[in-house]
C-alpha positions in Angstrom: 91.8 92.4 9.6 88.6 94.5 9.8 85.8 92.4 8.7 82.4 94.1 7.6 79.9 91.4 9.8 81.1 93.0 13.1 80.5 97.1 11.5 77.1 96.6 10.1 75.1 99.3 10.2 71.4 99.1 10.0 70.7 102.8 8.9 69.7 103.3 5.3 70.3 106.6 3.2 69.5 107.1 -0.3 69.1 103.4 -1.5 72.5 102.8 0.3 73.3 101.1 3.5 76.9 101.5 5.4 78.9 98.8 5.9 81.8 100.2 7.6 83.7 103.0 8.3 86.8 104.6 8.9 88.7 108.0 8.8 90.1 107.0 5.2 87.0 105.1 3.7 84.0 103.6 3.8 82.3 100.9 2.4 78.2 100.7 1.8 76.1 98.4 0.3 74.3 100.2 -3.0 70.6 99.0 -3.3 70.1 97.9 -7.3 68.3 100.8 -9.1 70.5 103.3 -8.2 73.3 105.0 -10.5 77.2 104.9 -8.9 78.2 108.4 -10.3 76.5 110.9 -12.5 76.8 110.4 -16.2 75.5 114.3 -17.0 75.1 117.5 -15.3 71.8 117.5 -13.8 71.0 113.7 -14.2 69.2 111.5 -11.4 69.9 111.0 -7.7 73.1 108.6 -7.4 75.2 107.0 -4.7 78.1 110.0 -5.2 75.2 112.1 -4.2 73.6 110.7 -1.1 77.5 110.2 -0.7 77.9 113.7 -0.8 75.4 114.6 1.3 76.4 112.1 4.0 80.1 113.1 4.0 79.2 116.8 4.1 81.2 117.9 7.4 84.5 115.4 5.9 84.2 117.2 2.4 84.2 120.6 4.1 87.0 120.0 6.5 89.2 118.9 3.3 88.1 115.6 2.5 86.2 114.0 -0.7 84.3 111.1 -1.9 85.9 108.8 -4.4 84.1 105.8 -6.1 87.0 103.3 -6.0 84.6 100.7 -7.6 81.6 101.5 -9.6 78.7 98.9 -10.1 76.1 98.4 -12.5 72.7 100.7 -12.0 71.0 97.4 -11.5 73.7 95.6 -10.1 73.4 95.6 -6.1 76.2 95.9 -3.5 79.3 96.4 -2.1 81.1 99.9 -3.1 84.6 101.0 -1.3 85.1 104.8 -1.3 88.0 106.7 -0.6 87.1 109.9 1.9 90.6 111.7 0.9 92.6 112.6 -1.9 95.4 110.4 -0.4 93.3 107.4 0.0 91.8 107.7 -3.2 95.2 107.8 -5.0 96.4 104.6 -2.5 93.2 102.6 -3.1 92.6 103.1 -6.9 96.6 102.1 -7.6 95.7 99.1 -5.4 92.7 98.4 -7.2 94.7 98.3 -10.2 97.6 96.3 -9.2 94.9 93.8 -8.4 95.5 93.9 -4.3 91.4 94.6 -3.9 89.7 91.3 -4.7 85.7 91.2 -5.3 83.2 88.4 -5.4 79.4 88.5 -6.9 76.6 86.3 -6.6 74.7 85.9 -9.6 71.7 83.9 -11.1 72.6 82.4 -14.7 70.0 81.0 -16.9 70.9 76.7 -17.4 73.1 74.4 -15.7 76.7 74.6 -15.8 78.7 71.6 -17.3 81.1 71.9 -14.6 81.4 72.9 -11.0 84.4 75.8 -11.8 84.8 77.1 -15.0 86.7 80.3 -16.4 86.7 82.9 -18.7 89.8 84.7 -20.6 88.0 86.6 -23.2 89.0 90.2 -24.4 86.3 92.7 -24.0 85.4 95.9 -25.9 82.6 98.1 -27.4 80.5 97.0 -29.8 80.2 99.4 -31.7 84.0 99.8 -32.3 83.9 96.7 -34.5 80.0 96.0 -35.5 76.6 98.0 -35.7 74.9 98.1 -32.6 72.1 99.7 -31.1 72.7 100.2 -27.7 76.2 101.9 -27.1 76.8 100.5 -24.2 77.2 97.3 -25.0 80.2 95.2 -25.0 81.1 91.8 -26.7 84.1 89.1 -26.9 86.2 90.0 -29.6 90.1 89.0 -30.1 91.2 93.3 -30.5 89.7 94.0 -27.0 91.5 94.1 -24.0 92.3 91.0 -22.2 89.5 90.2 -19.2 89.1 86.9 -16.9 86.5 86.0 -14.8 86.5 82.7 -12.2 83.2 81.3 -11.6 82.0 78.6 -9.1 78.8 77.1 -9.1 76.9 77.5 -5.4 73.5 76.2 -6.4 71.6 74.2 -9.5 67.5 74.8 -9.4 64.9 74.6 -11.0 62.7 77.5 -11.5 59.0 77.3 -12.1 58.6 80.1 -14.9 62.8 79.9 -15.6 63.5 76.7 -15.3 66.8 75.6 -15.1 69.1 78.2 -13.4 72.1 78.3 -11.4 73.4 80.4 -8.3 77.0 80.9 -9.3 80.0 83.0 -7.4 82.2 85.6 -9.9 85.2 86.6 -9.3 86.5 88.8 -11.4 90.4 89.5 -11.9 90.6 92.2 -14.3 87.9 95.2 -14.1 86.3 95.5 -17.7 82.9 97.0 -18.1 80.2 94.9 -17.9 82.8 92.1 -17.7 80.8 89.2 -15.5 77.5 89.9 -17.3 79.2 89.1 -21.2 81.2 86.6 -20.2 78.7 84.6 -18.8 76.2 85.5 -21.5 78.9 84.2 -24.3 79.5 80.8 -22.3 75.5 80.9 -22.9 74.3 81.1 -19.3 73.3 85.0 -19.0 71.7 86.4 -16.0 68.3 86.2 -14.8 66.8 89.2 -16.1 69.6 91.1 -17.8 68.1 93.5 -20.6 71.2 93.8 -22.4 73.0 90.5 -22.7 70.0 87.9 -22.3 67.0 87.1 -24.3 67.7 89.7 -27.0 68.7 93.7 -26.6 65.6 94.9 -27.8 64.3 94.1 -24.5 66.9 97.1 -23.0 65.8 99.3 -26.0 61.8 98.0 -25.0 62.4 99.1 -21.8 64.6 102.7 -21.9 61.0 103.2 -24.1 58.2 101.8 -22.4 59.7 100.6 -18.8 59.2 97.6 -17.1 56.0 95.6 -18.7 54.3 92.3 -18.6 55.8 91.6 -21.4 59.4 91.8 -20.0 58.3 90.2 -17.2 57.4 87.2 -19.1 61.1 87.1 -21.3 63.7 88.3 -18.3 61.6 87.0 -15.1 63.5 89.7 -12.7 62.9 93.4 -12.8 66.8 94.1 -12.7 69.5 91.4 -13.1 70.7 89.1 -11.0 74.1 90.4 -10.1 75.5 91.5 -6.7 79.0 92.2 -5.1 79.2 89.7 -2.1 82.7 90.3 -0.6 85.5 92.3 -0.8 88.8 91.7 0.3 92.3 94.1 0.6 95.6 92.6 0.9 98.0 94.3 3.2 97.9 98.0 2.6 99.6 101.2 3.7 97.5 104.5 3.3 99.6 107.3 3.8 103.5 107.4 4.5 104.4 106.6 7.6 100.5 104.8 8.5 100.1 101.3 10.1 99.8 98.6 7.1 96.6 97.0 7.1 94.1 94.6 5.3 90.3 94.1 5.5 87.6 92.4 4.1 83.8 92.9 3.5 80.5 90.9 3.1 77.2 92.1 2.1 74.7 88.9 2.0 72.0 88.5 -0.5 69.2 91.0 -1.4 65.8 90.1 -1.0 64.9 89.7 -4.4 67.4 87.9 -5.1 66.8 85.6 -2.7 63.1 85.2 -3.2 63.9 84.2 -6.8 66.1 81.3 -5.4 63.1 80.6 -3.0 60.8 80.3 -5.9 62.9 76.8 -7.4 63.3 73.6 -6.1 66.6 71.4 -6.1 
């Protein structure tokens, strides 16, 4: 098993960090601010860029960079990215087949009743069944498809300005957008400072006009919300016909903000 702790890298590159590397993939941590993938030609700077850029002698030797997860513009952490066509096929059917396991750490807003809880609530659009503002956003609804997220409670605290909030551990088993951030939202502990699914949306819609303000300050507490990929884990996995099988697994600790928030509270 390769295991991420040992491959650290210190060097930064575009609000990314590499984890760990190998002739197939690599794996970086992605800094919270910054977009996975382009959404339109000529859009910001995002990780598939500074990707791009960083894989620039693979790409032109035959290789390519392939987003086989894709986080959240404020969500911060691990991303695993497939350096060939091969890989990219191998790794996104493993992904599906649910042979890539992923953990987050995120701050909720309130106190859990109980230690481990779940969700199994279908997921979709919005606006496929209601009127909404943003577009983007999802909600439970029985015609969506079916999503289930794990959750443990690490931590109970109490913030200053927050008050009660809990560090709790995701882990996701099916991949739906923006799955970890509604389902804790509908069990009524959303994430610290999450635009979309917290205090109210018009704090998203305040901010994609205005940016970031006293005033949101004051409602969300966090600049960004409070979600980041902690671990990922492989199960046994050939690459390529005829390759060694092997498995791996990946941590990425805490960000700094993240962690100054817990700071912040008291037990």
């Amino acid at each position: 098993m390769i295991t991420a702790s040992a491959l650290n890298k210190p060097n930064h590159s575009g609000g990314f960090a590499i984890l760990a590397e190998a002739g197939d993939w690599i794996v970086v941590n992605k800094f919270a601010g910054l977009l996975s993938h382009p959404t339109k030609p000529h859009g910001p700077y995002t990780l598939w860029h500074g990707l791009q850029q960083l894989l620039a002698f693979e790409i032109i030797n035959g290789g390519k960079v392939a987003l086989i997860n894709r986080l959240d513009r404020e969500t911060s952490g691990i991303v695993l990215v497939a350096k060939t066509s091969l890989a990219a096929t191998d790794l996104a059917e493993a992904m599906a087949n649910g042979k890539i396991h992923k953990e987050y750490l995120a701050i909720v807003t309130g106190w859990p009743a109980a230690d481990e809880f779940e969700a199994a609530l279908p997921i979709l659009r919005l606006g496929e069944v209601a009127t909404s503002a943003v577009w983007l956003k999802r909600a439970i609804h029985p015609s969506g498809r079916p999503a289930k997220t794990l959750f443990r409670v690490e931590k109970r605290l109490t913030h200053p300005l927050a008050g009660k909030i809990s560090l709790v551990r995701a882990i996701p088993l099916t991949g739906r957008t923006h799955q970890i951030r509604v389902h804790l939202s509908h069990l009524g502990y959303p994430l610290i400072g999450d635009k979309l699914y917290g205090v109210s949306e018009q704090c998203y819609l305040k901010f994609i006009a205005e940016g970031w303000s006293s005033v949101l300050q004051s409602l969300l507490r966090m600049e960004r919300h409070a979600l980041h990929s902690t671990r990922m884990q492989i199960d046994v996995l050939s690459l390529q016909p005829g390759s060694q099988d092997f498995s791996a697994a990946w941590e990425c600790g805490m960000p700094s903000d993240m962690r100054k928030f817990l700071e912040e509270s008291k037990f």
